[in-house]
KEVOTI-978527 format. One record per atom (N, C-alpha, C, O): x negated, y negated, z negated; residue in one letter. Coordinates in steps of 0.2 Angstrom, whole numbers, plus 5000, padded with zeros to 4 digits. Layout:
BEGIN
XYZA...
END
This chain:
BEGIN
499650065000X500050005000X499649945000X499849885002X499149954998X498849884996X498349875002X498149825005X498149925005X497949925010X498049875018X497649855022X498849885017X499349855021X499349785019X499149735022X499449795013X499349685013X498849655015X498849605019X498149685014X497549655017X497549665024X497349615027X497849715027X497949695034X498449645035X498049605038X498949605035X499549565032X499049525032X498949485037X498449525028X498349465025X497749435033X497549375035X497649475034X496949465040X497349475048X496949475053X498149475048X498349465054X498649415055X499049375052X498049395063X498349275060X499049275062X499349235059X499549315066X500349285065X500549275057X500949225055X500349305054X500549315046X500049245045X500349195044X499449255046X499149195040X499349135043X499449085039X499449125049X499449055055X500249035057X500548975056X500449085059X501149085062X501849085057X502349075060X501849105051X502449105047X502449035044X502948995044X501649035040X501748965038X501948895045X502348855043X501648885049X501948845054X502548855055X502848795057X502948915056X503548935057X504048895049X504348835050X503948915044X504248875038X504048825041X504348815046X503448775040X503648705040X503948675047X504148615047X503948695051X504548685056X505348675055X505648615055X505548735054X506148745050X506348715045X506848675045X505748705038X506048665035X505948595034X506148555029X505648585041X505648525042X506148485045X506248425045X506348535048X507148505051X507648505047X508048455049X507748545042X508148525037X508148475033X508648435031X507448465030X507248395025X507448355030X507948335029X507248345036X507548265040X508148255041X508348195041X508648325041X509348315042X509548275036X509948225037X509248295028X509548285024X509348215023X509748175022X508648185024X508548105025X508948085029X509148035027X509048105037X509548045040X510148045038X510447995039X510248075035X510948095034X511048035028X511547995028X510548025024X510547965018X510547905022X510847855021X510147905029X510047825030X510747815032X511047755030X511247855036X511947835040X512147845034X511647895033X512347845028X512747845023X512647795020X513047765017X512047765019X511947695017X512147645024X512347585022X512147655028X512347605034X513247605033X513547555035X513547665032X514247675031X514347615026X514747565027X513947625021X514247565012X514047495016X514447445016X513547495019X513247425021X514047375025X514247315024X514247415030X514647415035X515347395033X515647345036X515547435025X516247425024X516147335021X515647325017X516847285024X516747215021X516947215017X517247265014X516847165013X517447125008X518047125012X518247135018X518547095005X519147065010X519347005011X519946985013X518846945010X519046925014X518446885018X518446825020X517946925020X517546925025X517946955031X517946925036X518247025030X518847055033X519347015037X519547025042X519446965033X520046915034X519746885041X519946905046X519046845040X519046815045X518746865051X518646835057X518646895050X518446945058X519046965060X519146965066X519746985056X520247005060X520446965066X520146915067X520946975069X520946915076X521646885075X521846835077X522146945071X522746905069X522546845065X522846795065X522046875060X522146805053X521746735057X521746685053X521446735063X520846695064X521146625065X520746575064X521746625067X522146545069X522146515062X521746475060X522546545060X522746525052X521946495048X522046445045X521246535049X520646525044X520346445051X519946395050X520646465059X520246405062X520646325058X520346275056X521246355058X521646275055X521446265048X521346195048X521146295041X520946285037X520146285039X519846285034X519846275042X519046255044X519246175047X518846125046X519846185051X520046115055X520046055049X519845995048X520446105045X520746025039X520245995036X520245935035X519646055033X518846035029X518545995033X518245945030X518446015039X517945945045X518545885047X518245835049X518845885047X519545815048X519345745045X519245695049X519145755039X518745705035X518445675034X518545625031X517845715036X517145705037X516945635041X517345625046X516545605039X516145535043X515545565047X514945565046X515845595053X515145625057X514845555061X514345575064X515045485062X514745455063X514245415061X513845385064X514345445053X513645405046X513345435044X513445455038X512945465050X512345495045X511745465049X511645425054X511145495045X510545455045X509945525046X509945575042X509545515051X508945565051X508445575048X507945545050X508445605042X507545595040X507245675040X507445725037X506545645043X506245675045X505945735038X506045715032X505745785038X505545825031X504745825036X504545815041X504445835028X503745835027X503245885031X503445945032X502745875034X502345935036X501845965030X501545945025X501746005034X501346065028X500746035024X500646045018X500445995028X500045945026X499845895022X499345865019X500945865022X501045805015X501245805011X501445865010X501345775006X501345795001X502345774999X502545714998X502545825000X503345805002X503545764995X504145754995X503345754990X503745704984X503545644987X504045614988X502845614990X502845564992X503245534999X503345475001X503545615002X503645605009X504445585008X504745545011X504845625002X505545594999X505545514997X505945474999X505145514993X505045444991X504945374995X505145324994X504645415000X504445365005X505345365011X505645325014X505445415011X506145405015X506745385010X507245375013X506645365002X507245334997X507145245000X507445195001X506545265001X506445194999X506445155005X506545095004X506245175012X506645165017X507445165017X507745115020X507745195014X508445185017X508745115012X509245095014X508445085006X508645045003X508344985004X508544925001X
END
């Protein structure tokens, strides 16, 4: 008996070919079960809120444009003033300071 395992043990299908065979197989397994985590995490990401919901629907979309209409209705888009932000190089409290004190 023990004779045969040392043969087993010294035949490369046995030493070479099963183990490559296992990590084959169980590597298609293992991957199954990780993709299977990424689309199930992509499922949770996917489902909205409700009222993110609200606005993607197409029946509710008039109703949420008329409530976006009434919010800008108001607004003074004629007065406003451009000021410029700081480059990486200024020191942007002095570059605020210096645009307060321009506008007064």
């Amino acid at each position: 008996m023990w004779n045969q395992v040392r043969k087993l043990q010294k035949n490369r299908t046995v030493k070479y070919g099963i183990p490559m065979l296992l990590l084959v197989v169980g590597g298609s397994f293992g991957l199954r079960e990780f993709t299977q985590i990424r689309y199930d995490a992509q499922k949770i990401k996917k489902k909205l809120d409700p009222a993110l919901e609200a606005r993607v629907n197409n029946k509710k979309q008039s109703a949420i444009l008329q409530e976006e209409y009434e919010k800008v209705k108001d607004l003074d888009l004629d007065g406003w003033k451009n000021i410029r932000g700081p480059r990486p190089w200024e020191d942007s409290k002095e570059q605020q300071q210096a645009q307060l004190n321009k506008g007064t």
